[in-house]
PDB file of N, H, CA, C and O in Angstrom:
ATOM      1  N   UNK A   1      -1.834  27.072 -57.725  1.00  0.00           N
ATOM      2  CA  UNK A   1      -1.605  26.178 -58.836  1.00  0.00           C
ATOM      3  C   UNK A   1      -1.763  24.723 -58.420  1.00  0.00           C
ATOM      4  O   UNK A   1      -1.918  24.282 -57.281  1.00  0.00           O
ATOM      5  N   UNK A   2      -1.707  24.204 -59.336  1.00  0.00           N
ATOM      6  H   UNK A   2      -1.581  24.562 -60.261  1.00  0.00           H
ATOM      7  CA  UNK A   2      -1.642  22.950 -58.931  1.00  0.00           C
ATOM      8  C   UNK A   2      -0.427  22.208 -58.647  1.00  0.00           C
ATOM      9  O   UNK A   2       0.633  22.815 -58.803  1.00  0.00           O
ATOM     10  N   UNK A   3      -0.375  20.232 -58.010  1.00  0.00           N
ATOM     11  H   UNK A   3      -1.236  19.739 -57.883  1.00  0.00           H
ATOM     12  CA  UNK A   3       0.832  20.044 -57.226  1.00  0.00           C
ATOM     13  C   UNK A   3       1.559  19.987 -58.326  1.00  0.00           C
ATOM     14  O   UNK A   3       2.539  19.445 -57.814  1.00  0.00           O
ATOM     15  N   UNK A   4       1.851  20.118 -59.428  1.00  0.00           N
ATOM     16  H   UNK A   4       1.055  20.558 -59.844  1.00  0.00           H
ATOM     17  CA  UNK A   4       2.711  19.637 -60.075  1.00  0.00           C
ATOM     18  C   UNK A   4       3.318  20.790 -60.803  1.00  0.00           C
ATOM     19  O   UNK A   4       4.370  20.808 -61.443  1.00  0.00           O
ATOM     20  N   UNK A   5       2.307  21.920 -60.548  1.00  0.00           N
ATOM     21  H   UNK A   5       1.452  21.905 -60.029  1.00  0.00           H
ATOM     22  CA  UNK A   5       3.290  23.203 -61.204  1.00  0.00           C
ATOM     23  C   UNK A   5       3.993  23.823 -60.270  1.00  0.00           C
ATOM     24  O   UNK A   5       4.923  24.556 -60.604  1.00  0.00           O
ATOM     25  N   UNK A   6       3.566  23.571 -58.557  1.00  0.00           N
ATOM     26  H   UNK A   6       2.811  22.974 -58.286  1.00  0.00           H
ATOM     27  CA  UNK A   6       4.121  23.921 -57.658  1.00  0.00           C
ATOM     28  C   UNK A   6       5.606  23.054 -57.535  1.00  0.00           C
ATOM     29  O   UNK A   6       6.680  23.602 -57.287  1.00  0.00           O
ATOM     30  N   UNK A   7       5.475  21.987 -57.699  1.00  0.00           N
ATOM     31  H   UNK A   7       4.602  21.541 -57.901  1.00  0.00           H
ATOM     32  CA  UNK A   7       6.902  20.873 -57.608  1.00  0.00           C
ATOM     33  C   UNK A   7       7.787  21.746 -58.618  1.00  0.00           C
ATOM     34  O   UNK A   7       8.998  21.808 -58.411  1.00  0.00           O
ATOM     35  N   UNK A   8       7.116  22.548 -59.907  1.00  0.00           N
ATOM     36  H   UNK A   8       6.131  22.498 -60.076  1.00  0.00           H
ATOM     37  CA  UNK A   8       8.283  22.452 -61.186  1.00  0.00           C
ATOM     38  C   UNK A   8       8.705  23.803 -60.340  1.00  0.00           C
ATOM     39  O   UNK A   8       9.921  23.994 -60.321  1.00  0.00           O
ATOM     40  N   UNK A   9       7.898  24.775 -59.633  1.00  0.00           N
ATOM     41  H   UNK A   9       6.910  24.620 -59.648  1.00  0.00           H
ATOM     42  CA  UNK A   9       8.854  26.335 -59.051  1.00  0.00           C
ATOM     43  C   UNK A   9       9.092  25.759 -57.863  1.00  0.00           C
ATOM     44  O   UNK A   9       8.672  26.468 -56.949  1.00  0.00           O
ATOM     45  N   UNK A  10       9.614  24.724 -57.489  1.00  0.00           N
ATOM     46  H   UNK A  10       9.955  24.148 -58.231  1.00  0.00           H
ATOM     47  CA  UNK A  10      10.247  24.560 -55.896  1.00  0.00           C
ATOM     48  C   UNK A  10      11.312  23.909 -56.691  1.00  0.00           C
ATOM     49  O   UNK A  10      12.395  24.332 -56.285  1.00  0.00           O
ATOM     50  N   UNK A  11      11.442  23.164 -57.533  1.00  0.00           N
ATOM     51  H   UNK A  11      10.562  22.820 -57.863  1.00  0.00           H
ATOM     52  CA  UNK A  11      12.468  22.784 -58.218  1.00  0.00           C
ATOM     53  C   UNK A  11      13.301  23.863 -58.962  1.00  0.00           C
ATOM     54  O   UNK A  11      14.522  23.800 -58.817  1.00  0.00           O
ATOM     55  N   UNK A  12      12.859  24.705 -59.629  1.00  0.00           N
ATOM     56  H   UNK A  12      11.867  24.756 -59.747  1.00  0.00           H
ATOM     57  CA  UNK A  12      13.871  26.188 -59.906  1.00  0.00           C
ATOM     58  C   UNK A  12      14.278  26.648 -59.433  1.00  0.00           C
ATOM     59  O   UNK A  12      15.356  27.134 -59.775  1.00  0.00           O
ATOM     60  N   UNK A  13      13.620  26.892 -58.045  1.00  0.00           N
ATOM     61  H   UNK A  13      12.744  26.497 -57.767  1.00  0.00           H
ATOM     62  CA  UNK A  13      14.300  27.763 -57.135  1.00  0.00           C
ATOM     63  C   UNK A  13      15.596  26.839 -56.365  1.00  0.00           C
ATOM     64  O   UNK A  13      16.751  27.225 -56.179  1.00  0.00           O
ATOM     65  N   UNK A  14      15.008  25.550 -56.007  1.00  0.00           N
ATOM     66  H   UNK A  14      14.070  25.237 -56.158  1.00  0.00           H
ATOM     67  CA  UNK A  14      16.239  24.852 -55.505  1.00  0.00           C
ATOM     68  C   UNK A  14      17.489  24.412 -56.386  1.00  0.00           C
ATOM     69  O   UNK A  14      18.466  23.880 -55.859  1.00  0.00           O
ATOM     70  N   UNK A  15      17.406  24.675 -57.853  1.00  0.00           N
ATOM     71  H   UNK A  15      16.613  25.107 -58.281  1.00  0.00           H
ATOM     72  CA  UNK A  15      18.309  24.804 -58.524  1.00  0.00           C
ATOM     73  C   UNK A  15      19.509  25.688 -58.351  1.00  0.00           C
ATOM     74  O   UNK A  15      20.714  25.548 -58.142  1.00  0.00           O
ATOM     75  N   UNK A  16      18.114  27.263 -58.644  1.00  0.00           N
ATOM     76  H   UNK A  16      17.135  27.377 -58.814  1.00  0.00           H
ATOM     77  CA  UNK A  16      19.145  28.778 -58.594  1.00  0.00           C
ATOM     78  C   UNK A  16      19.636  28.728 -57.273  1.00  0.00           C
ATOM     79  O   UNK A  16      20.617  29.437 -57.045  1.00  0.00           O
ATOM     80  N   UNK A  17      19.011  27.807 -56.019  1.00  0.00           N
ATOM     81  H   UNK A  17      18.214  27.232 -56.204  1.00  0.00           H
ATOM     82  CA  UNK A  17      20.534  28.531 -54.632  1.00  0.00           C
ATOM     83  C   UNK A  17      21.346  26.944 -54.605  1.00  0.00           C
ATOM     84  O   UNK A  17      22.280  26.872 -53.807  1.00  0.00           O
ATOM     85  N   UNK A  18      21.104  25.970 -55.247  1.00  0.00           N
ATOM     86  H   UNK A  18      20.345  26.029 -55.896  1.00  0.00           H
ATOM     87  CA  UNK A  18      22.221  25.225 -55.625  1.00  0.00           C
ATOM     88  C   UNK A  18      23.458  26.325 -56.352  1.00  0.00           C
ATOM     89  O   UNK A  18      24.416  26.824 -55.762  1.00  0.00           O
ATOM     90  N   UNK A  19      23.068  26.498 -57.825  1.00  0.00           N
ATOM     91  H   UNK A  19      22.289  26.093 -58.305  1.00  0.00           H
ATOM     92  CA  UNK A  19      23.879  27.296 -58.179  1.00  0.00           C
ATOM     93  C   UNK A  19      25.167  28.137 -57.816  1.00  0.00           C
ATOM     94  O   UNK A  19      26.336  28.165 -58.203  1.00  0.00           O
ATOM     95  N   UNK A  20      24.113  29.058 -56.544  1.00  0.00           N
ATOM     96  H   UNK A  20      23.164  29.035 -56.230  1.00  0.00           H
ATOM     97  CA  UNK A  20      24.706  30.087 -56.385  1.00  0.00           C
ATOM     98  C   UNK A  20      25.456  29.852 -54.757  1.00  0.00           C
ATOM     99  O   UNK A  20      25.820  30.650 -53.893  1.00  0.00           O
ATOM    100  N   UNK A  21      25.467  28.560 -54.842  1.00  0.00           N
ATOM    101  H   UNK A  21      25.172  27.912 -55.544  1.00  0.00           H
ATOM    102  CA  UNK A  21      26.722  28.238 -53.762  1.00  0.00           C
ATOM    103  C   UNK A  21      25.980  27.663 -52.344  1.00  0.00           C
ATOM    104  O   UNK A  21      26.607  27.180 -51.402  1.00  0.00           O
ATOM    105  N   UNK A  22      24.282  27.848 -52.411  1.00  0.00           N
ATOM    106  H   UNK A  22      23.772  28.241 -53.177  1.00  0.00           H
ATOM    107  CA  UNK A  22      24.109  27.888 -51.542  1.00  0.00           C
ATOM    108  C   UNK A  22      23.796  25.884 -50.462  1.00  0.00           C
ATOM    109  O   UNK A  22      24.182  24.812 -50.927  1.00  0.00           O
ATOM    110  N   UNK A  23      23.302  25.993 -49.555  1.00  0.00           N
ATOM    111  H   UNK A  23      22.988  26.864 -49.176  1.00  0.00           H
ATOM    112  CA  UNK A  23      23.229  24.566 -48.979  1.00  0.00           C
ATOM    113  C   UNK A  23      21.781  24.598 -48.951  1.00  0.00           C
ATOM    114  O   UNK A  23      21.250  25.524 -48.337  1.00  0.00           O
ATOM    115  N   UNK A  24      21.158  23.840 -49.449  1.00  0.00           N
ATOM    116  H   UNK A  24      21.589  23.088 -49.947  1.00  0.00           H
ATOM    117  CA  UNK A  24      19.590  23.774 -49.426  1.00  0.00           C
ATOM    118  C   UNK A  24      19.200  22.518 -48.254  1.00  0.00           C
ATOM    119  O   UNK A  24      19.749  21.423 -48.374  1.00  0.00           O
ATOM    120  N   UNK A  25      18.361  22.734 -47.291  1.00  0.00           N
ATOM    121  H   UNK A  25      17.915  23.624 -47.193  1.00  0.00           H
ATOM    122  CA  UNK A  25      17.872  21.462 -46.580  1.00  0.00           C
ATOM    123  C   UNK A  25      16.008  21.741 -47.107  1.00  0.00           C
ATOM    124  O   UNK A  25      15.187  22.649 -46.970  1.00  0.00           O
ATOM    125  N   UNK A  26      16.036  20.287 -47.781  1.00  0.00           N
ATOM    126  H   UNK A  26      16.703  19.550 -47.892  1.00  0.00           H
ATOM    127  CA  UNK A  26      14.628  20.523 -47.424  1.00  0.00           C
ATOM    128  C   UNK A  26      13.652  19.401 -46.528  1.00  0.00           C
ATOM    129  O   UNK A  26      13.855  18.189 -46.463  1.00  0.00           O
ATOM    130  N   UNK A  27      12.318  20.318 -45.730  1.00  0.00           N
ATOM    131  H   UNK A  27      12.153  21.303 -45.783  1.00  0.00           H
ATOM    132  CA  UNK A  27      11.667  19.288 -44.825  1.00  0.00           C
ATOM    133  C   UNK A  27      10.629  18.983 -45.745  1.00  0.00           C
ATOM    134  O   UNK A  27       9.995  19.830 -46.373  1.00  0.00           O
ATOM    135  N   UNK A  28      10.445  17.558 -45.821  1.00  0.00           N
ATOM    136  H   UNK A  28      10.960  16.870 -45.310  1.00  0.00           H
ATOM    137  CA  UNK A  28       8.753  17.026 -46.003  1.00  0.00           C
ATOM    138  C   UNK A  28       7.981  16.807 -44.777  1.00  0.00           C
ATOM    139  O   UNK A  28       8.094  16.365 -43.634  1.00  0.00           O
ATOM    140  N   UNK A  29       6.702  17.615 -46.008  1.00  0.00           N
ATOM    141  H   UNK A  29       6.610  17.974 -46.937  1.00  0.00           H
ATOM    142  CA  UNK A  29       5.343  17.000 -44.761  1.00  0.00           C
ATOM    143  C   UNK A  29       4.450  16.234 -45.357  1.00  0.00           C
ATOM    144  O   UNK A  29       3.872  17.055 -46.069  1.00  0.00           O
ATOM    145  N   UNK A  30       4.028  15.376 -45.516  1.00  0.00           N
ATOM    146  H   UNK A  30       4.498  14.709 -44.938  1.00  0.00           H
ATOM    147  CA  UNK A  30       2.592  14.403 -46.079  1.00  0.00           C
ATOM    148  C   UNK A  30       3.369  13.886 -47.289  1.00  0.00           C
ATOM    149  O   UNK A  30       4.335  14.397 -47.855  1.00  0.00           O
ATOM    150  N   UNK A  31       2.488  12.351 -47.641  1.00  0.00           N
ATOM    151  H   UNK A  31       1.703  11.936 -47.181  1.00  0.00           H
ATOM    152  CA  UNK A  31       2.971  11.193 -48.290  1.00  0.00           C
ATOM    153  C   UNK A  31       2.782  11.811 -49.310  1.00  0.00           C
ATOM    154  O   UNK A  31       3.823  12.467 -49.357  1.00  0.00           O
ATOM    155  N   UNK A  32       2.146  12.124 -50.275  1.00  0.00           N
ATOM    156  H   UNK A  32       1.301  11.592 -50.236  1.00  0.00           H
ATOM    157  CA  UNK A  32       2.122  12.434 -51.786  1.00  0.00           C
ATOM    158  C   UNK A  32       2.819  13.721 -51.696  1.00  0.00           C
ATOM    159  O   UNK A  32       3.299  14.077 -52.772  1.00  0.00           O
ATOM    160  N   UNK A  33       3.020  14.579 -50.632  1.00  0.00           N
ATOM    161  H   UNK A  33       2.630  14.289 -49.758  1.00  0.00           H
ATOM    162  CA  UNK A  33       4.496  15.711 -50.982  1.00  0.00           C
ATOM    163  C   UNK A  33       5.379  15.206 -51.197  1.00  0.00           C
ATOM    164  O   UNK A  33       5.919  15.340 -52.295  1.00  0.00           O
ATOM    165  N   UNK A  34       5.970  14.288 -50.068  1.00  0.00           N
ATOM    166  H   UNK A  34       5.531  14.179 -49.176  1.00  0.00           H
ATOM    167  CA  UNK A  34       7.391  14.117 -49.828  1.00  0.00           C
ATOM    168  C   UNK A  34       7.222  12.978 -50.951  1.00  0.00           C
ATOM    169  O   UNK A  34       8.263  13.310 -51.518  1.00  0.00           O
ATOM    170  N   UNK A  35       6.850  12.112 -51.583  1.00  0.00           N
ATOM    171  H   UNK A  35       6.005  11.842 -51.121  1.00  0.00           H
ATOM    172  CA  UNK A  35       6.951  10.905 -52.525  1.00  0.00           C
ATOM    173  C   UNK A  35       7.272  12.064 -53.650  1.00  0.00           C
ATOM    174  O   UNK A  35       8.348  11.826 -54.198  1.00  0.00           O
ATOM    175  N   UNK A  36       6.701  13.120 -54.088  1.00  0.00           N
ATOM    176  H   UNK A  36       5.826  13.313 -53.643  1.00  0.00           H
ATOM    177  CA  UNK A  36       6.921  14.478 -54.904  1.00  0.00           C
ATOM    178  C   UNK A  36       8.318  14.519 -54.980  1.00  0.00           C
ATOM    179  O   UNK A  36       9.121  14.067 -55.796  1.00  0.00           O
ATOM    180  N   UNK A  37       8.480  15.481 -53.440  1.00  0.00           N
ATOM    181  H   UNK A  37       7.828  15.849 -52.778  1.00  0.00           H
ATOM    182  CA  UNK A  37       9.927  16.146 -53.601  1.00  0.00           C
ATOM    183  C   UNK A  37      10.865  15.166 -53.760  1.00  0.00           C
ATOM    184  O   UNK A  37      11.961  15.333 -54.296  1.00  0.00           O
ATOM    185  N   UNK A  38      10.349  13.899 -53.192  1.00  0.00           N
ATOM    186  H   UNK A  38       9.459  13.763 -52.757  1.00  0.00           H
ATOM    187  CA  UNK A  38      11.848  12.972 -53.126  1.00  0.00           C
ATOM    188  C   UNK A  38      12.318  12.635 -54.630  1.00  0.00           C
ATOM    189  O   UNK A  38      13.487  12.452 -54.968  1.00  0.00           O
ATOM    190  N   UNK A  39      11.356  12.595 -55.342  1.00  0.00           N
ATOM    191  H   UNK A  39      10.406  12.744 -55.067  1.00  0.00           H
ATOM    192  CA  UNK A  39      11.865  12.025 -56.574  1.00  0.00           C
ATOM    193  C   UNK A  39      12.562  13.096 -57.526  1.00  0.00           C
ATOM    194  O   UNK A  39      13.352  12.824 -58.430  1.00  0.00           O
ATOM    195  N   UNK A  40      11.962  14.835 -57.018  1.00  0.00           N
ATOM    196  H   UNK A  40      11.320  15.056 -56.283  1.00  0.00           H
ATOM    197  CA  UNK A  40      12.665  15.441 -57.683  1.00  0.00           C
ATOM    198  C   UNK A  40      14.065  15.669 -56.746  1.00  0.00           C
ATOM    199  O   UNK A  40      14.980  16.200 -57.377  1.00  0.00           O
ATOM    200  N   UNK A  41      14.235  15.479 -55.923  1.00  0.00           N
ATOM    201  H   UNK A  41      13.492  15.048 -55.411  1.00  0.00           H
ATOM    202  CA  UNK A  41      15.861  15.672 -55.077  1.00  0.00           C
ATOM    203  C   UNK A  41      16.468  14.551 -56.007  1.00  0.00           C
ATOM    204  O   UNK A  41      17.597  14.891 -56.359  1.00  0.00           O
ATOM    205  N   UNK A  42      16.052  13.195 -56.578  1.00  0.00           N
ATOM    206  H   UNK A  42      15.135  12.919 -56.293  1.00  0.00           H
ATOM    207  CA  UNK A  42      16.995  12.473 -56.533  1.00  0.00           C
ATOM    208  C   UNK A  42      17.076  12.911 -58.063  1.00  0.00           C
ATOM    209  O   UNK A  42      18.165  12.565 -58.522  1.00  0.00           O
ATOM    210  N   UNK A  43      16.314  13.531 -58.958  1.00  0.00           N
ATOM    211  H   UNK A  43      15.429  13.812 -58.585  1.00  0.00           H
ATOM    212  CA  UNK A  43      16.601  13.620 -60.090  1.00  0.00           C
ATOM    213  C   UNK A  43      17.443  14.994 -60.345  1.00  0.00           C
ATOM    214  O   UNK A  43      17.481  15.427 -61.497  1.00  0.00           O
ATOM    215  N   UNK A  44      18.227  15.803 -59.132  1.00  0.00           N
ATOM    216  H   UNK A  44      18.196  15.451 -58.196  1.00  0.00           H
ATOM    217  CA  UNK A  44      18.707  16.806 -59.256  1.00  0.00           C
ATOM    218  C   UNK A  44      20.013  16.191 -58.678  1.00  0.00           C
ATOM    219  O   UNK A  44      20.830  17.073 -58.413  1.00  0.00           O
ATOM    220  N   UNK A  45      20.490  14.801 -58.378  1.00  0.00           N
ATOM    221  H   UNK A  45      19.826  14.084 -58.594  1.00  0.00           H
ATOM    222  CA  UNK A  45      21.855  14.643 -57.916  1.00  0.00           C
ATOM    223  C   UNK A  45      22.021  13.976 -59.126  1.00  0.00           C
ATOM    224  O   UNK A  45      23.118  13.506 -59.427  1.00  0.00           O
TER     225      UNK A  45
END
């Protein structure tokens, strides 16, 4: 898929083991990933 449908199922899933009690760490690799994930980590606190 593409990056942005991949961001929306890495974001569900890091929801459901939020949820379910769990501790999520996540690593970035490369500037337009991690500029990605970071903005969805901060829009999930």
């Amino acid at each position: 898929g593409t990056r942005e449908e991949t961001i929306i199922e890495v974001e569900k899933a890091i929801k459901e083991y939020l949820k379910k009690g769990f501790e999520v760490s996540v690593y970035l690799v490369g500037d337009i990933v991690t500029q990605d994930l970071l903005l969805l980590i901060f829009r999930l606190t």
